[in-house]
FIVO-665608 format. One line per field, with one value per residue (C-alpha): residue in three letters; x, y, z. Coordinates in Angstrom, 2 decimals. Each point is the difference from the previous one (the first is absolute). Layout:
REM residues N
rest <- (ALA/...)
u <- (X/...)
v <- (Y/...)
w <- (Z/...)
//
This chain:
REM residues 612
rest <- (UNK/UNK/UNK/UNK/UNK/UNK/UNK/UNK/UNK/UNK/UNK/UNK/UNK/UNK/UNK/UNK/UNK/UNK/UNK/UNK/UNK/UNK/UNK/UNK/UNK/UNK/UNK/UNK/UNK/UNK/UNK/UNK/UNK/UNK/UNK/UNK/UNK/UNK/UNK/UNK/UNK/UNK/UNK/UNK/UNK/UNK/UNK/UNK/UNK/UNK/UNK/UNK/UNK/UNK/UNK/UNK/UNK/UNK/UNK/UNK/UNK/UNK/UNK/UNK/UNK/UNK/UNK/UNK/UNK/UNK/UNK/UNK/UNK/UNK/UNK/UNK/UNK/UNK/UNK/UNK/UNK/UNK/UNK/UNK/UNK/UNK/UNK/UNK/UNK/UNK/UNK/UNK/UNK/UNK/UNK/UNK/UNK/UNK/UNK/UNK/UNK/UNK/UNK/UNK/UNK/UNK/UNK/UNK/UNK/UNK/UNK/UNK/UNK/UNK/UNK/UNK/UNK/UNK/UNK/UNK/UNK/UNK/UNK/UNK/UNK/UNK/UNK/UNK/UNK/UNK/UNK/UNK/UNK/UNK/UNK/UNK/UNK/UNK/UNK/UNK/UNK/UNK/UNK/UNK/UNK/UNK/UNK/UNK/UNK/UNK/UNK/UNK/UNK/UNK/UNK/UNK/UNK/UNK/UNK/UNK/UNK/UNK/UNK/UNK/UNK/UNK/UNK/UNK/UNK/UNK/UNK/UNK/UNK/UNK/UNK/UNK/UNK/UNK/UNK/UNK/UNK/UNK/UNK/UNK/UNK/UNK/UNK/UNK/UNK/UNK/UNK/UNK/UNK/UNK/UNK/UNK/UNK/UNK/UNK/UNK/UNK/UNK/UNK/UNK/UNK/UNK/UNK/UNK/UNK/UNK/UNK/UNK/UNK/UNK/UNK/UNK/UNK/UNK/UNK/UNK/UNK/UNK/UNK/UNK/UNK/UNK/UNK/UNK/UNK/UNK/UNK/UNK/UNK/UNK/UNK/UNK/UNK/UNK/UNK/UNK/UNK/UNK/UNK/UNK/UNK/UNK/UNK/UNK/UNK/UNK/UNK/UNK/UNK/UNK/UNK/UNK/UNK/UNK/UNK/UNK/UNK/UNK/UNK/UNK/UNK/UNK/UNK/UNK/UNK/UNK/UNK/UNK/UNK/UNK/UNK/UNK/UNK/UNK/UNK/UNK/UNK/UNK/UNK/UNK/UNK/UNK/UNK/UNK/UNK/UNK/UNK/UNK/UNK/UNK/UNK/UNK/UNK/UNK/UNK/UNK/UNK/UNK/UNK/UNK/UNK/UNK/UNK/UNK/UNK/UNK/UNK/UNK/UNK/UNK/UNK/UNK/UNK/UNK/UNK/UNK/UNK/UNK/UNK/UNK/UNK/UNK/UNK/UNK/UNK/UNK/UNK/UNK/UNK/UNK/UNK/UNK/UNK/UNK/UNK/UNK/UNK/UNK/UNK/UNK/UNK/UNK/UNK/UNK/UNK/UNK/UNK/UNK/UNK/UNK/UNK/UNK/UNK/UNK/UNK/UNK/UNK/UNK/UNK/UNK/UNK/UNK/UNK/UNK/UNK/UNK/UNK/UNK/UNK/UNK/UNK/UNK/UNK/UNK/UNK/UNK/UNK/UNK/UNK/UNK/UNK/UNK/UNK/UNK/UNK/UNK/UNK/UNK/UNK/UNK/UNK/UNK/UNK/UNK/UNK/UNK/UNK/UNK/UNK/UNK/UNK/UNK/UNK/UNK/UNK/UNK/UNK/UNK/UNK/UNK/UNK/UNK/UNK/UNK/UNK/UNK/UNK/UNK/UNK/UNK/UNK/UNK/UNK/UNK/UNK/UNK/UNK/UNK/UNK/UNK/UNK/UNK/UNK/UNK/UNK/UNK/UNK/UNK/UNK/UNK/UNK/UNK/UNK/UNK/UNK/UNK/UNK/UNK/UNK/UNK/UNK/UNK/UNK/UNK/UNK/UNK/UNK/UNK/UNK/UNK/UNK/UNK/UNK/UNK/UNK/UNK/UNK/UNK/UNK/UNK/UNK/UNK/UNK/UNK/UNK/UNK/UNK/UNK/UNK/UNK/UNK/UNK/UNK/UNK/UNK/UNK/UNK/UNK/UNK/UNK/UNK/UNK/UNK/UNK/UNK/UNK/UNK/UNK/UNK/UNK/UNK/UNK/UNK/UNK/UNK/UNK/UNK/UNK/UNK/UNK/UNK/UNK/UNK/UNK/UNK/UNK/UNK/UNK/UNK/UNK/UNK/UNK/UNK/UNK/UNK/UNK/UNK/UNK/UNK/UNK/UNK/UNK/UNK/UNK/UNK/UNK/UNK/UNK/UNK/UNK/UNK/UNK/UNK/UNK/UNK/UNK/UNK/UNK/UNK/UNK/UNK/UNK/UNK/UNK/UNK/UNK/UNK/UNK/UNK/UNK/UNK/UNK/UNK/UNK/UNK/UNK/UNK/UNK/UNK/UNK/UNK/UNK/UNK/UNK/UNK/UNK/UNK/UNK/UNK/UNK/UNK/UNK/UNK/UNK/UNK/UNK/UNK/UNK/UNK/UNK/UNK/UNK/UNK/UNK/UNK/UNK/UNK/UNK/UNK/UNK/UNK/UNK/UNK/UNK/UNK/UNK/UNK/UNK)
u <- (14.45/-1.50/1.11/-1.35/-2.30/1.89/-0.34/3.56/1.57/-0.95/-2.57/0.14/-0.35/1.97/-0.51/-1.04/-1.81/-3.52/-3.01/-1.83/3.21/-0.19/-3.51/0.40/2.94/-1.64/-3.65/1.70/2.12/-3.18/-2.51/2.71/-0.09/-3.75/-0.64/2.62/-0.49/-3.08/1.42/2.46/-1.98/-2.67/2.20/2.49/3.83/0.70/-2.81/1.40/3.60/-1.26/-1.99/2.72/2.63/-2.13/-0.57/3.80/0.21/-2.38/1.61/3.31/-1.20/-1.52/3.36/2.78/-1.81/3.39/0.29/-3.38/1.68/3.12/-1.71/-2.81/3.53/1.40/-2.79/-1.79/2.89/-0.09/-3.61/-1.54/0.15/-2.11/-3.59/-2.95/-2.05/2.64/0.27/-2.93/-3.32/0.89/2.89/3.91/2.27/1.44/-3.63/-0.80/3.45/-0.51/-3.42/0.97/2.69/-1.76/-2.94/2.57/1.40/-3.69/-1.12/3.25/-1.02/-3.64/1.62/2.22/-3.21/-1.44/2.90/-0.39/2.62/-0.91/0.97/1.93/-2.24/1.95/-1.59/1.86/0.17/1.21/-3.18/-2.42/1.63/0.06/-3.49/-1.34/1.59/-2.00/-3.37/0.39/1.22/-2.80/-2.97/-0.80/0.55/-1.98/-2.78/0.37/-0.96/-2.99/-1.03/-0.26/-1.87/3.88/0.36/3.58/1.78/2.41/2.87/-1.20/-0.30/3.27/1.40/-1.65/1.98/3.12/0.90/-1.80/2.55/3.22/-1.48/-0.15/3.75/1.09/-1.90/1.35/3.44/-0.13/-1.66/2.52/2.98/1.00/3.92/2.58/2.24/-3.40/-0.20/3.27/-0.85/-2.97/2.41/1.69/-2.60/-0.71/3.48/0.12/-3.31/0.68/3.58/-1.88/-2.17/2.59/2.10/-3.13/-1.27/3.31/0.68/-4.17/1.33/3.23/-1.09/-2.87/0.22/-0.68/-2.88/-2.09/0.54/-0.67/-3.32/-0.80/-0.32/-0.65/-2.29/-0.67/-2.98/-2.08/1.58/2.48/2.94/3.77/1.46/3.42/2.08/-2.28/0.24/-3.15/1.37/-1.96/-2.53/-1.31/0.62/3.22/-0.95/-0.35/3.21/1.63/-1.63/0.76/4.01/-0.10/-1.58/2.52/2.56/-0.99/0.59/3.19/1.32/-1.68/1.80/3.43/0.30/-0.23/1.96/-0.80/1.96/-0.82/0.86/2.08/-3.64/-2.19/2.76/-0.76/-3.95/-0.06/1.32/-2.02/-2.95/1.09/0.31/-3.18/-2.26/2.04/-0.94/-3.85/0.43/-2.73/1.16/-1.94/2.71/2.56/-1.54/-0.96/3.97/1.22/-2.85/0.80/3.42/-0.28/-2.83/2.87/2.66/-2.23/-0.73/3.33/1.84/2.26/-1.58/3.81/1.12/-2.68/-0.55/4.06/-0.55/-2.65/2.16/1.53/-3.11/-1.58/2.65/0.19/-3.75/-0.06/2.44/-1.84/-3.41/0.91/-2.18/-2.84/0.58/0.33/-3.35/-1.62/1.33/-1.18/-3.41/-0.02/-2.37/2.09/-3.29/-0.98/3.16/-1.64/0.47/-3.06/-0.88/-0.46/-1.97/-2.40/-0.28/-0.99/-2.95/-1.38/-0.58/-0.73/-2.80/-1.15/0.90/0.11/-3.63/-2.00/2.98/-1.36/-3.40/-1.98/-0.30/1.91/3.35/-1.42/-0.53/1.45/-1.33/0.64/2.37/1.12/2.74/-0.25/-2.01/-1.94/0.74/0.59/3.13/2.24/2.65/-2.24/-3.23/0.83/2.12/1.27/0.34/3.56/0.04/0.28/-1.86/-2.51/-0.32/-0.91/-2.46/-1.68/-0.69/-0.12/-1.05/1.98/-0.52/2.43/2.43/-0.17/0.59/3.24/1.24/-0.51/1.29/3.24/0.63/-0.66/1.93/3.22/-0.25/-0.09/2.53/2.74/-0.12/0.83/2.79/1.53/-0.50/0.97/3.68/-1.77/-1.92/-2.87/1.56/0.89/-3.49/-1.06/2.24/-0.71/-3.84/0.65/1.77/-3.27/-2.74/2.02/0.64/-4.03/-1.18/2.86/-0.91/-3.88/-0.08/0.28/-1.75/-1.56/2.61/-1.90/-1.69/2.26/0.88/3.65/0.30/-2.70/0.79/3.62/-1.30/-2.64/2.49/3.33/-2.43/-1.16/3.57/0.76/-2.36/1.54/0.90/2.44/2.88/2.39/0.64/-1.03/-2.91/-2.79/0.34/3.87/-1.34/-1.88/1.14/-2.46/-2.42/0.78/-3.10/2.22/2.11/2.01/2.15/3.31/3.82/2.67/3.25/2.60/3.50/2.06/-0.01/-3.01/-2.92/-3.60/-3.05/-1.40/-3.58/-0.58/-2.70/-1.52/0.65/4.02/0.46/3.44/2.35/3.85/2.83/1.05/-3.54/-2.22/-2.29/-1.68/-3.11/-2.58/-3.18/-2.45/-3.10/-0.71/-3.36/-0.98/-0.39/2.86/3.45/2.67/-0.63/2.10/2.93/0.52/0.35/2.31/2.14/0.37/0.60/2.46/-2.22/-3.17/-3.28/-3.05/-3.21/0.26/-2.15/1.90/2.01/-3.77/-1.20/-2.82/-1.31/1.48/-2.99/-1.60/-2.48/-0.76/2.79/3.15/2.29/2.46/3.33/3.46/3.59/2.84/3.28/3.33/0.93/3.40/0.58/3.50/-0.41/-2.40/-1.81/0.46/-0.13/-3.78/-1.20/-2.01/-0.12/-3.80/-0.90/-3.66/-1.36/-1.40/-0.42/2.50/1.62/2.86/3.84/2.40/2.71/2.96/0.62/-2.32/-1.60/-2.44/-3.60/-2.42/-1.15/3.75/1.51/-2.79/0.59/3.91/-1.10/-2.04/2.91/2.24/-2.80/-0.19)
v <- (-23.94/-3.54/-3.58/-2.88/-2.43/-2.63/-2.77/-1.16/-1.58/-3.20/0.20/-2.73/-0.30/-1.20/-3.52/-1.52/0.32/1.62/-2.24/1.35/-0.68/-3.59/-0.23/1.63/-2.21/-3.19/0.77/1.54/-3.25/-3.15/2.50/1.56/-4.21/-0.39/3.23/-0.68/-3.60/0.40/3.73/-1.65/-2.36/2.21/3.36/0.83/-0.74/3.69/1.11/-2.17/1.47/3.19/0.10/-2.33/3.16/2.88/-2.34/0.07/3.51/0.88/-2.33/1.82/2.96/-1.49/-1.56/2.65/3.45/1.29/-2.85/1.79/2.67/-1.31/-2.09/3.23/1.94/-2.56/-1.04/3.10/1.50/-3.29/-0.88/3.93/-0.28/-2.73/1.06/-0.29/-2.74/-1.96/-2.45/0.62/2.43/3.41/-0.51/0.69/-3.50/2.93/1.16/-3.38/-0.15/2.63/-0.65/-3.79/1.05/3.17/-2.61/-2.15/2.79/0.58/-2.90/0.25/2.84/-1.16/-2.94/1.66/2.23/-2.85/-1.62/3.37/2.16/3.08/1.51/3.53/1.59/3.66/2.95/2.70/3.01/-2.52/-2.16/2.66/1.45/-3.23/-0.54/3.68/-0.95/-3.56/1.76/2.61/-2.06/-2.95/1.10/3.72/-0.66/-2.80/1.80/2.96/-2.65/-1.21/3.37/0.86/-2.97/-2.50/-3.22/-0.74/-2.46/-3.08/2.31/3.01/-2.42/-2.02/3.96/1.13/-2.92/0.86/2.16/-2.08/-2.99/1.91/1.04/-3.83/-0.85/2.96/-1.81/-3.67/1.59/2.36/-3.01/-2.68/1.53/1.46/-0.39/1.91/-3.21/-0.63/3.45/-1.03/-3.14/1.80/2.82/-2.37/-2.35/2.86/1.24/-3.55/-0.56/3.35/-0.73/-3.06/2.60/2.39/-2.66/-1.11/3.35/1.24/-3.17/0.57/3.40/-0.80/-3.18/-1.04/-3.39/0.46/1.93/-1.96/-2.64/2.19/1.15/-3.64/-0.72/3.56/1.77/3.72/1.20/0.97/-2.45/2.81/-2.76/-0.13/4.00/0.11/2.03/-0.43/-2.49/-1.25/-3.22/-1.69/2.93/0.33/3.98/1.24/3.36/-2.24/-1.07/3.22/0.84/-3.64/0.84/3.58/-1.29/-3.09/2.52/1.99/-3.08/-0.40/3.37/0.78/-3.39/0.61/3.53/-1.79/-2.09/-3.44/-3.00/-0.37/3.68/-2.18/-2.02/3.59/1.54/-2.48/-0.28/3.71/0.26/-2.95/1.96/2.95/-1.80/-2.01/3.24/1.43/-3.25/0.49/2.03/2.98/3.33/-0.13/-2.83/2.20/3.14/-2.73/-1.51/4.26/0.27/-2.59/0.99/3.48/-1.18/-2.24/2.67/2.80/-2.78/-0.95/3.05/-1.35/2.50/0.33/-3.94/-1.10/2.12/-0.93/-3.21/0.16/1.66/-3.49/-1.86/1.87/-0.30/-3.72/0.14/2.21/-2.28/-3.49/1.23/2.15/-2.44/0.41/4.62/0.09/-1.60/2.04/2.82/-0.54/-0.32/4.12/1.73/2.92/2.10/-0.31/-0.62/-2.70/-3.99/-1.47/-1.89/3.35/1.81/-3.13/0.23/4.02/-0.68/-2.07/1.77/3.07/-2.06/-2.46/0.75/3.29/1.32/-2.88/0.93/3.81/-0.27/0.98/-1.24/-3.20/1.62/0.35/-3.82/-1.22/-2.06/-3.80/-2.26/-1.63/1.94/-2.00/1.60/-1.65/2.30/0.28/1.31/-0.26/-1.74/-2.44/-0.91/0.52/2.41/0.71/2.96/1.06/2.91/-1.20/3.72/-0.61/-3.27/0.92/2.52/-2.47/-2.44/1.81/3.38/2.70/-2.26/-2.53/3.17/1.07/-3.24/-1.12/3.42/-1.03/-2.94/0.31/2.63/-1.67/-3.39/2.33/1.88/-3.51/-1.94/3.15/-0.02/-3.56/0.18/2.90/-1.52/-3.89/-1.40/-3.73/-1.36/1.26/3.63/-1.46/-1.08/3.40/1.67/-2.07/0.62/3.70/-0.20/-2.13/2.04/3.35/-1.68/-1.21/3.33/1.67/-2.67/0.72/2.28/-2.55/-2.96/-1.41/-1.67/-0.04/-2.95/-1.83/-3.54/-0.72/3.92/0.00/-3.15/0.29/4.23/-1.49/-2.55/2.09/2.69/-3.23/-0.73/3.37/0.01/-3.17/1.62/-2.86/0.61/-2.63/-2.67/-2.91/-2.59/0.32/-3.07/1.92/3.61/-0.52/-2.03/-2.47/1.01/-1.02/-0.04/-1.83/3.05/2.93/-0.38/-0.61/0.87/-2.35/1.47/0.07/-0.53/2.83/2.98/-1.01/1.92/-0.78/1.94/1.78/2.00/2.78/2.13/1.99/-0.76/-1.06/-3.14/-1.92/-0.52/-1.05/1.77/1.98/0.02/2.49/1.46/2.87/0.20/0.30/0.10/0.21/-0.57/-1.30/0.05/-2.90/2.93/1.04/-2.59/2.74/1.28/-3.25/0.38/3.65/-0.95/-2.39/1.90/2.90/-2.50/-2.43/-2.88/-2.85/1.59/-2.40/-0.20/-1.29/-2.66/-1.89/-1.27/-1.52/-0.93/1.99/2.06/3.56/2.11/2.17/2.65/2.23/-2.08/1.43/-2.66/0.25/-0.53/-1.19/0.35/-3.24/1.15/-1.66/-0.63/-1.51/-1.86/0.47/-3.30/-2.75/-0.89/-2.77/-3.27/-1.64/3.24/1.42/4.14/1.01/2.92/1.26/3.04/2.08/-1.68/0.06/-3.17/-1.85/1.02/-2.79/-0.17/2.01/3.37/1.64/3.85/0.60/0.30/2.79/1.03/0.21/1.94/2.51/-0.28/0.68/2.87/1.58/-0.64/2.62/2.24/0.71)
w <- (26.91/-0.71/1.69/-1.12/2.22/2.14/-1.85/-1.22/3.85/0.78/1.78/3.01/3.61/3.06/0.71/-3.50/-2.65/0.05/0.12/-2.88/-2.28/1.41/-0.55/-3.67/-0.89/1.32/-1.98/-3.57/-0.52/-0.33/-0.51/-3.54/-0.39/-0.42/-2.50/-2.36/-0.76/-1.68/-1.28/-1.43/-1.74/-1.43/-0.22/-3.64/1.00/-0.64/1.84/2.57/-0.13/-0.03/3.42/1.30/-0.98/1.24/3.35/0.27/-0.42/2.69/2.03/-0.38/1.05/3.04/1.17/-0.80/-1.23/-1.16/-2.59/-1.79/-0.43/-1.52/-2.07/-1.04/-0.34/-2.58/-1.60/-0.99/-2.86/-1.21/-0.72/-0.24/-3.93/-0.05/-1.84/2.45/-0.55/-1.41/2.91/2.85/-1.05/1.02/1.69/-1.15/1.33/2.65/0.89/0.89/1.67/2.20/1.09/0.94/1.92/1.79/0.79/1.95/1.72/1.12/0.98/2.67/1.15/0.84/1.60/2.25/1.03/0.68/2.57/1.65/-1.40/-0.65/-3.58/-0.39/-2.53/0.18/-2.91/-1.48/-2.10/-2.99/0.39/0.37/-3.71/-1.72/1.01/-1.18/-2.98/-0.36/0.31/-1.80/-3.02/0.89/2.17/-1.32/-3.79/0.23/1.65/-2.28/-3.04/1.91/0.38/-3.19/-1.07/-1.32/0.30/1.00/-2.32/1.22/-1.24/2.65/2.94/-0.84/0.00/3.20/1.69/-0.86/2.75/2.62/-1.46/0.48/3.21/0.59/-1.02/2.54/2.71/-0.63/-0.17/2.71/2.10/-0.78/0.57/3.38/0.01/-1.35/-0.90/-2.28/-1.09/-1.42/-1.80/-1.46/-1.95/-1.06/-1.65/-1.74/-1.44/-1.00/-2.17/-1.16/-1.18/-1.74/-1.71/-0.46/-2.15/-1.90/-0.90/-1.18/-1.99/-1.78/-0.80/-1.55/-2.20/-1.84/0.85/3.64/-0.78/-1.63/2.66/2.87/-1.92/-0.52/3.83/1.63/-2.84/0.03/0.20/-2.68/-2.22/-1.56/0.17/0.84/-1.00/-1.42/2.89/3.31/2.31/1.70/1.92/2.35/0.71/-3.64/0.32/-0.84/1.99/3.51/-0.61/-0.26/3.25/2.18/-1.74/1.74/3.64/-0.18/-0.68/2.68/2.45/-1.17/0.46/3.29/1.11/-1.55/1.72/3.26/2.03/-1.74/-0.87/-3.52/-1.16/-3.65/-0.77/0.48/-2.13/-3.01/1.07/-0.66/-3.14/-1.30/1.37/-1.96/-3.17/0.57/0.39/-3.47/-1.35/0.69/-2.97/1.66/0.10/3.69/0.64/0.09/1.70/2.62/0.60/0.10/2.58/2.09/-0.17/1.68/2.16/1.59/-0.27/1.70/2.63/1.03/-0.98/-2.26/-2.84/-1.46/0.11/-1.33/-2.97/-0.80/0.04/-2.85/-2.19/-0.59/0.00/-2.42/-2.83/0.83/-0.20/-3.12/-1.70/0.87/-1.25/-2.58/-2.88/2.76/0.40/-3.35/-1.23/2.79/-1.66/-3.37/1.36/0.76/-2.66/-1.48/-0.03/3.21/2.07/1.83/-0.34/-2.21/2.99/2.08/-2.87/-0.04/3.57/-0.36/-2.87/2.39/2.86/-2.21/-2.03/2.37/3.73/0.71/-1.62/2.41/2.89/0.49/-0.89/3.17/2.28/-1.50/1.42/3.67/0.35/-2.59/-3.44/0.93/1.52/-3.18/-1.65/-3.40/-2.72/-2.71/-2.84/-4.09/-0.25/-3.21/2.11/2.32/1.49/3.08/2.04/3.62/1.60/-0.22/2.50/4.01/0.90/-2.75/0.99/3.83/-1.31/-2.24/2.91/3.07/-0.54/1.91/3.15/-1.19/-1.50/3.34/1.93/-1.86/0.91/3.40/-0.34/-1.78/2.62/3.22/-1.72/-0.90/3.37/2.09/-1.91/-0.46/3.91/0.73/-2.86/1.26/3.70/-0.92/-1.72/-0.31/-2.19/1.07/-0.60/-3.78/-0.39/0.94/-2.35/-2.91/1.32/-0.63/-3.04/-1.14/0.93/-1.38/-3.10/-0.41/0.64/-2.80/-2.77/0.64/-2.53/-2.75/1.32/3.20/1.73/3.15/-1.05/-2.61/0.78/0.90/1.07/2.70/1.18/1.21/0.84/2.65/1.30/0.17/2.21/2.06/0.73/1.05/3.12/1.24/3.83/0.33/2.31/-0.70/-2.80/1.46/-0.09/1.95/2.11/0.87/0.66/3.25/3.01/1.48/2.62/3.59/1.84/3.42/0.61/-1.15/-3.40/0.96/-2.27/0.47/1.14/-2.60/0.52/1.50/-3.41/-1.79/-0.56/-0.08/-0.78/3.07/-0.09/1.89/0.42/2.89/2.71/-0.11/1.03/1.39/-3.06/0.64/0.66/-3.31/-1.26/-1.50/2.13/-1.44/0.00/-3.34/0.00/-3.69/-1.22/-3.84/-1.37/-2.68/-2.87/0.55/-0.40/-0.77/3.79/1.27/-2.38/0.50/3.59/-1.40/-1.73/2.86/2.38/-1.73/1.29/-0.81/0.71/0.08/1.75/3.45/-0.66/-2.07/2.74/1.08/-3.53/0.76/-2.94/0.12/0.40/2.76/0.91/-3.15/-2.01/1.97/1.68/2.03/-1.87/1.89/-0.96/-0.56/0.62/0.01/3.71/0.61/3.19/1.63/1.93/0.08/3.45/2.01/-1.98/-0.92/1.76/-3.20/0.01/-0.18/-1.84/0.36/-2.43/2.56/2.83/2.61/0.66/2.33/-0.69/-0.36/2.10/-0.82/-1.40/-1.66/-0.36/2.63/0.01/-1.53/3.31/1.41/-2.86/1.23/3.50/-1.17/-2.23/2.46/3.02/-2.54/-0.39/3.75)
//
């Protein structure tokens, strides 16, 4: 398992602020003054506004990471359907979004290096896969091509970054966010842009009238125009949005079959979901809402209830979209059995893809990057690759094969163990992470959802959130007490009945009368979160690393830390008055007056007196 570098907290000392901040701060303000009066005056307004917008955006992901990624979260199902090119060279608006923002979130990093923090840069299985797949799908294809004498077009390296983008939008996300109570707000950005698309897509599908407007501003590509029955919305593919309305819907019933306050508003989210992904008008829609759906079943055991509570969904669906299922329908060819869209995709692979695909040694390495074909087919000039296993073959070779293979199994395997392990959000992120990545690798065998926009976005970020090792759901600034460099940290008494958290590891220390004083001792290891909570859950207490209580990073020799236990201790009477109790983590300290369980070494001594 993954965490993300410690970048989020604030990150400040004792005393004041730094005096490189001070120094930065005092420099940036006359020296911004003296460039951009004569910018301004030789510069185009909406050149201008534009570097004056992308120098916000890095600055908001210098001062509060988790804003990037609620603003990458929102912004991205919004703004994916618009056609590169059409507002910055080469870049999508949410390309350009992301890379702002992650360049903010960078340049904090660097800075707190530089004021002598040091950063938590942890590796894991996950990275190591997503990376295997990056070079296989970038690197070795492209050096295939150069050694057989190919020039690699704009279109094959603007392929072989893909994966090293999405790669990029797991980072920024798994970097910004550190909390569960952001974890939260995160799933929930993103039930709410995709209810947006949800109610768009279904409305395309339904009326004409929408369509042609939504075609207007988010064009689809190729130029094929707005189809009667499939709604494209904001991502300009009407099979993304079948996929974002299954993951979205996977949020919402991993959330609703826990403990949560909003069970009515997941209710309603889900069934918009449901009708949303019918409303894509893709037949890979629908397999992708039944997949999610037992995914989330299987995962929380609620296999029977869940599959009930279709039943009604589906006729309301059914009923709804029945304009939209019956146009789908017509589109089956009687001779074949197969929707004309399907039997298109077939010729093509069978004419085009497949005869370059296992030529040797094209299928050990793979033909190029670029899965768009320049062809003269009766029904276009160009064509994609409609087959996600085809598709891998054509630009990886059996390397890549191989590599997503790895990947979706190391992903599942890592995220099925914190949402079995985890009731939070972070245990709903996970779940909807598994429903994702089971639900990519199913609907691989028509197209290459790895990569498409919309679905790989909101994949990489819902397996970003799932590695969050948060303990708790507050902010950072909340989550660790302030170092006291003067003396031991100290708990206020409570009044007589209250409880308070009290830490105990080896050796026992004095607690009051009526408190817990057994004894656990554990070690976590940074790859390895679900260690703490199944400590947690056989213990029926907090488990955290012992440094926390420091603010010292958690890490030690070999990447095991020591880990301590928080347990309710209630105090049957409060000490002396002004006379504050002190309670050191193994160390042994002074009693206060009055009674109180005796020492480690004398409930030994007393042990050993009954012994003899």
């Amino acid at each position: 398992m993954t965490t993300g570098t410690a970048v989020a907290g604030p990150a400040r000392r004792r005393g004041g602020t730094s005096p490189l901040r001070v120094a930065v701060v005092t420099l940036a303000v006359p020296l911004g003054a003296v460039v951009a009066a004569p910018v301004a005056a030789l510069v185009p307004p909406r050149l201008a506004l534009a570097a004056l917008a992308a120098a916000v955006l890095v600055a908001v992901g210098y001062a509060h990471p988790p804003l990037a990624a609620y603003l990458l979260l929102a912004a991205t199902p919004l703004t994916a359907g618009f056609a590169r090119d059409a507002f910055l060279p080469l870049l999508r608006p949410h390309e350009a979004l992301g890379l702002l923002l992650g360049a903010g979130v960078m340049l904090r990093a660097l800075v707190q290096v530089a004021q002598g923090h040091r950063l938590r840069l942890r590796w894991g299985s996950v990275d190591t896969a997503i990376l295997l797949m990056a070079v296989t799908s970038s690197v070795l294809p492209l050096l295939w091509m150069a050694a057989r004498g190919l020039t690699p077009s704009r279109d094959d390296v603007l392929y072989a970054l893909t994966l090293w983008k999405f790669y990029g939008v797991f980072l920024l996300v798994r970097a910004s966010v550190r909390t569960e109570r952001q974890v939260s707000r995160c799933l929930w950005i993103c039930l709410g842009a995709g209810a947006l698309l949800a109610v768009v897509a279904t409305l395309q599908s339904l009326f004409p009238g929408v369509a042609d407007l939504v075609n207007a501003v988010y064009p689809v590509e190729g130029g094929a125009g707005p189809a009667l029955g499939r709604g494209t919305a904001m991502l300009g593919s009407s099979i993304a949005v079948g996929d974002v309305m299954a993951f979205d819907l996977a949020i919402c019933l991993g959330w609703a079959l826990r403990p949560s306050g909003h069970r009515r508003l997941l209710v309603a989210l889900s069934l918009l979901f449901g009708i949303g992904g019918l409303g894509s008008g893709q037949f890979s829609g629908a397999i992708a809402i039944a997949v999610a759906v037992l995914v989330v079943a299987v995962l929380t055991q609620q296999v029977g209830r869940l599959l009930l509570a279709s039943v009604p969904v589906c006729i309301v669906a059914v009923v709804l979209l029945s304009p939209v299922i019956q146009e789908r329908l017509n589109d089956i060819d009687a001779a074949t059995g197969l929707p004309q869209s399907w039997y298109v995709r077939l010729e093509n692979l069978r004419r085009y893809v497949w005869p370059q695909v296992f030529s040797w040694p094209d299928w050990l390495f793979g033909v190029r990057p670029a899965s768009v074909l320049r062809v003269n087919a009766p029904w276009g000039n160009e064509i994609y690759i409609e087959s996600g296993q085809t598709w891998l073959l054509w630009a990886g070779g059996v390397p890549f094969a191989l590599a997503y293979l790895y990947f979706t199994w190391v992903a599942v395997r890592a995220t099925a163990r914190v949402a079995l392990s985890r009731a939070d959000a972070i245990g709903v992120a996970a779940t909807a992470s598994v429903a994702s990545l089971v639900v990519d690798f199913v609907l691989m065998t028509f197209d290459p959802h790895l990569t498409m926009r919309g679905t790989a976005d909101l994949l990489f970020a819902l397996l970003a959130l799932a590695t969050v090792r948060a303990r708790t759901g507050t902010d950072d600034r909340s989550e660790r007490p302030p170092r006291d460099s003067t003396g031991p940290h100290r708990i206020d008494q409570p009044p007589p009945g209250r409880t308070v958290e009290q830490p105990r590891t080896e050796p026992l220390v004095p607690v009051p009368q009526n408190g817990v004083v057994d004894a656990l001792v554990g070690t976590g290891r940074q790859d390895d979160a679900p260690a703490e909570t199944e400590l947690e859950r056989a213990h029926g207490a907090t488990v955290r690393p012992a440094a926390v209580r420091t603010g010292e990073p958690a890490t030690g020799h070999g990447g095991v830390y020591p880990l301590e236990v928080v347990v309710p201790v209630t105090l049957a009477s409060g000490p002396p008055e002004g006379r504050p109790v002190q309670q050191l983590v193994g160390v042994p300290g002074p009693v206060p007056a009055g009674p109180g369980p005796a020492l480690e070494d004398d409930r030994v001594s007393e042990r050993d007196e009954q012994r003899r």
